[in-house]
Structures are given as structure tokens and as C-alpha cells.
C-alpha positions, -999 to +999 in steps of 0.1 A: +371+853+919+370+824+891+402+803+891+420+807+852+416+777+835+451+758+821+456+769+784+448+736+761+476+734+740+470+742+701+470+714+677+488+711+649+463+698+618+466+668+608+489+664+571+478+644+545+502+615+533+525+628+504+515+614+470+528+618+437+505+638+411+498+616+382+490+638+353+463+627+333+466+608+300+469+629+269+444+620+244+459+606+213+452+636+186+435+626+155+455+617+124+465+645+100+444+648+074+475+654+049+486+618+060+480+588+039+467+554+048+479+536+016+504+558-001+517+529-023+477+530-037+477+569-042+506+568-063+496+543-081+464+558-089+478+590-097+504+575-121+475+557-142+453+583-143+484+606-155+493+579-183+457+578-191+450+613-196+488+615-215+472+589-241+439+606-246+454+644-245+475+626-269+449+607-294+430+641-291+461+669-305+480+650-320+466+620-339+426+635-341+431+673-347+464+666-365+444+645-387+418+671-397+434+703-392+453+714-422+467+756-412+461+783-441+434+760-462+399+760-454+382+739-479+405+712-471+405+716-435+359+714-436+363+689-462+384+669-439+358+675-403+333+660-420+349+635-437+362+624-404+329+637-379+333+608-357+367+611-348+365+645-341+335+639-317+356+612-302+383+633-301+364+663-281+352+638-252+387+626-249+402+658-248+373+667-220+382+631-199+420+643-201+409+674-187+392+665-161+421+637-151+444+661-149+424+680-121+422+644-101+460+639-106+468+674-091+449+662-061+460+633-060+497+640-058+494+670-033+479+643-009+514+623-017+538+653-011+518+687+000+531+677+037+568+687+022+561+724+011+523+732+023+519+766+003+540+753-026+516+721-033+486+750-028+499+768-056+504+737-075+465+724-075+458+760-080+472+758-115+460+723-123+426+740-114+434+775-138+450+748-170+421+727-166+397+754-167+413+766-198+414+737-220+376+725-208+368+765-219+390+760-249+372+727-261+343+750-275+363+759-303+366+725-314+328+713-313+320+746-333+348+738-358+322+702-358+289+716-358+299+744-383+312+715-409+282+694-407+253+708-398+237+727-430+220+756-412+257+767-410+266+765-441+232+787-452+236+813-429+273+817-438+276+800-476+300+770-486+331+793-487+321+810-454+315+779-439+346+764-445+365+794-428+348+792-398+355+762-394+393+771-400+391+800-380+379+779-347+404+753-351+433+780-350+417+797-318+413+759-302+452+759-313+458+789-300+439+788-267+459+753-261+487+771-261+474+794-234+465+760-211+499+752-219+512+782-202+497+772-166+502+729-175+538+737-175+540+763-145+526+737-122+553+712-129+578+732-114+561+734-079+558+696-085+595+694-090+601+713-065+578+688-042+598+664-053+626+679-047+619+684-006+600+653+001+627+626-014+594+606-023+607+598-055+641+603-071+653+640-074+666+638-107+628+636-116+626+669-096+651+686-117+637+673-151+603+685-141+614+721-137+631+722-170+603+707-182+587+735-170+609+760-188+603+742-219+568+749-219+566+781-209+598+787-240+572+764-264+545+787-258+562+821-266+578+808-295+542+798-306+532+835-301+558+855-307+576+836-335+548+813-351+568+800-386+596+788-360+569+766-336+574+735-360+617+736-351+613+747-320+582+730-306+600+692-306+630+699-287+613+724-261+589+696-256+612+672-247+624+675-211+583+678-201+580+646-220+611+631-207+602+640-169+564+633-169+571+592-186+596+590-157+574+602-127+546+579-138+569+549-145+586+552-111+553+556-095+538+527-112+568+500-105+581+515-075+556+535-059+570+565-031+594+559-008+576+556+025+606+583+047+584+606+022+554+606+031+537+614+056+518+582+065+487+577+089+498+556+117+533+557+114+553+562+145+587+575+130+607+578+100+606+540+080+633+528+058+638+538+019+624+510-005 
């Protein structure tokens, strides 16, 4: 009969020394693309082209077309195109640069304070894009209103008389269609205000004045449609508060730029003192 053998006693495995996890390194996430690198440049750059295309929208309506366009008489109103061809011409491609600048300033200041109201500052370049679609569309009228008064195929096909109202008639739709732009270049300046308004970037008071500039235009536009003979009363002191607002965005942008706390700035670890 075998002898039992002794039971080995069990061992217990062997435990590995504690140690401490040590969770792995987060990778730094790229920058935001709605921060900025150089605010103080971007606002800058947006407040001149904004003065700029205030100058030219400015030579254009009211110096060049001004100039030319005389409401209710067509002989003078030809006689005066081609008397003055080359302004108008001039006139047309800065009304087309002003255009298009407003488009870049749109972009340019939804970079500077988009962060503070996303959907707001998508609305906003959405009617920068509609008002300069409009007034590039509109600017048709007024190179016919050109080619109609000096070229003499025109004046053939439609006689001297004929001729001359044409060119009448397109200058009052390129006055009329301006005021259609003018319904969508003063509904973005209240989203802009209101930008303003939430980001702190710049003073608020130029938050407020930019809404009511807002109203003003939108008031200036229906009293050009719905109450023509009182445009010339009511146009100058409608127009004001846009006027009034718009100088004093670009001048604060110009001398003092944004304040930093208000934008959202590539590489910035927290919030940085007011200027």
C-alpha cells in the first residue's frame, strides 16, 4: 500500500509593488480658429477699409451721382452724363470697390467679435453678403444710364428725346435699388451693435448708437418708398445716428484698437487687462 505523500502547502502569488498610475499627457488642442493672433491689426484693418469704402460710397452717391442726376428732367440729367462721362465711369468703379470692401469688413469684424454671439455674427456677414450683392446688382443701372448717354447707337434706336429718358429712368431705378441695399446695410448694424454690446471689445455706447442707427435706416428707407416728396426732410436726420455710430466705431478702432478681455486671442492663457 503506497505511503500518502505530505500535502505541499499552496503558495500565495507573488504581488506586484503598488505604483501610482500616471495618466498620460493631454495633448494641447489646436487653437480656435475664431481666435486672433493680432487683434490690434484686424481692427485696424477693418477700420480703414470701413473709412475707405465710407469715402468712395460717398464720392460715388453723393458728390458723382448727385452731380449728374437732376429727378423729373431728362434732357438735363443726359446732357449732364455726358458732359461729365468720366466722373461717372469713376464714379461706377468706386461705387463697385466700396462694395466689395464692405464684404471684407463684415469678415473682418466677425473674426474680432463672432466668439461673443456665434449665430448673431452669422447672421451679420449674412447681410453684408445679401447688401453687397444688391448694390454690385444695382450698379448696372448706372453704367446703362452711361452707355445710353454716350454711345450713339442708343440714341438711334431710341431718338434724342427717348434717349434722354432712359437715361433718366435708369438713374431713378439705381436710386431706387440703393435704397433697397440700404434696407439689409442697415439691418446688419444692429447684430453689430449687438456684438458690441456682449463682447465689451469696444465701448457700448457704440453698441447702442449702432442699433439706432439701424432703425434709422430701415425708417430712411420707407420714407423713401412710401412717402417720396418727404425723403429730402426726413432723409438727413434719420441718417444721422448711422453716421454718428459708424465715424465712432472706426475712429476707436483706428486710435485705440479692441480691448484685448474682448477678444478671443490665440495663445492667451486667461482673461488680460482693459487698455
Amino acid at each position: 500500500m503506497p505511503t500518502p505523500q505530505p500535502a505541499t502547502p499552496a503558495v500565495p502569488p507573488a504581488v506586484p509593488p503598488a505604483t501610482h498610475a500616471v495618466p498620460p499627457a493631454r495633448a494641447t488642442p489646436p487653437p480656435s480658429s475664431s481666435t486672433l493672433r493680432h487683434p490690434q491689426r484686424v481692427a485696424r484693418l477693418a477700420a480703414s477699409l470701413y473709412l475707405l469704402l465710407a469715402v468712395l460710397g460717398a464720392f460715388a452717391h453723393l458728390g458723382a451721382r448727385a452731380a449728374v442726376h437732376v429727378p423729373g428732367d431728362a434732357a438735363e440729367t443726359a446732357d449732364r452724363v455726358r458732359a461729365h462721362a468720366s466722373l461717372v465711369r469713376v464714379a461706377f468703379v468706386a461705387d463697385l470697390v466700396q462694395a466689395t470692401l464692405l464684404l471684407f469688413v463684415g469678415v473682418l469684424l466677425h473674426a474680432l467679435l463672432g466668439h461673443a454671439a456665434r449665430a448673431v455674427g452669422r447672421v451679420m456677414v449674412g447681410l453684408v453678403g445679401v447688401a453687397t450683392a444688391i448694390m454690385c446688382l444695382n450698379l448696372v443701372h448706372h453704367l446703362g444710364a452711361l452707355l445710353v448717354a454716350t454711345e450713339p447707337a442708343y440714341a438711334g434706336a431710341f431718338g434724342p428725346a427717348g434717349a434722354d429718358g432712359v437715361v433718366l429712368l435708369l438713374l431713378d431705378l439705381h436710386r431706387n435699388g440703393y435704397l433697397v441695399a440700404q434696407m439689409f446695410f442697415g439691418l446688419w448694424l444692429a447684430p453689430l451693435g449687438y456684438l458690441v454690446l456682449r463682447s465689451g471689445a469696444v465701448p457700448r455706447v457704440i453698441g447702442v448708437l449702432l442699433v439706432v442707427g439701424c432703425a434709422g435706416y430701415l425708417v430712411d428707407m420707407l420714407v423713401g418708398f412710401l412717402a417720396p416728396a418727404a425723403a429730402a426732410t426726413v432723409t438727413p436726420l434719420a441718417t444721422v445716428p448711422a453716421a454718428v455710430a459708424e465715424l465712432s466705431l472706426i475712429g476707436w478702432l483706428l486710435v485705440r484698437g479692441v480691448r484685448v478681455r474682448g477678444v478671443q486671442v490665440r495663445g492667451a492663457v486667461g482673461p488680460r487687462p482693459a487698455r
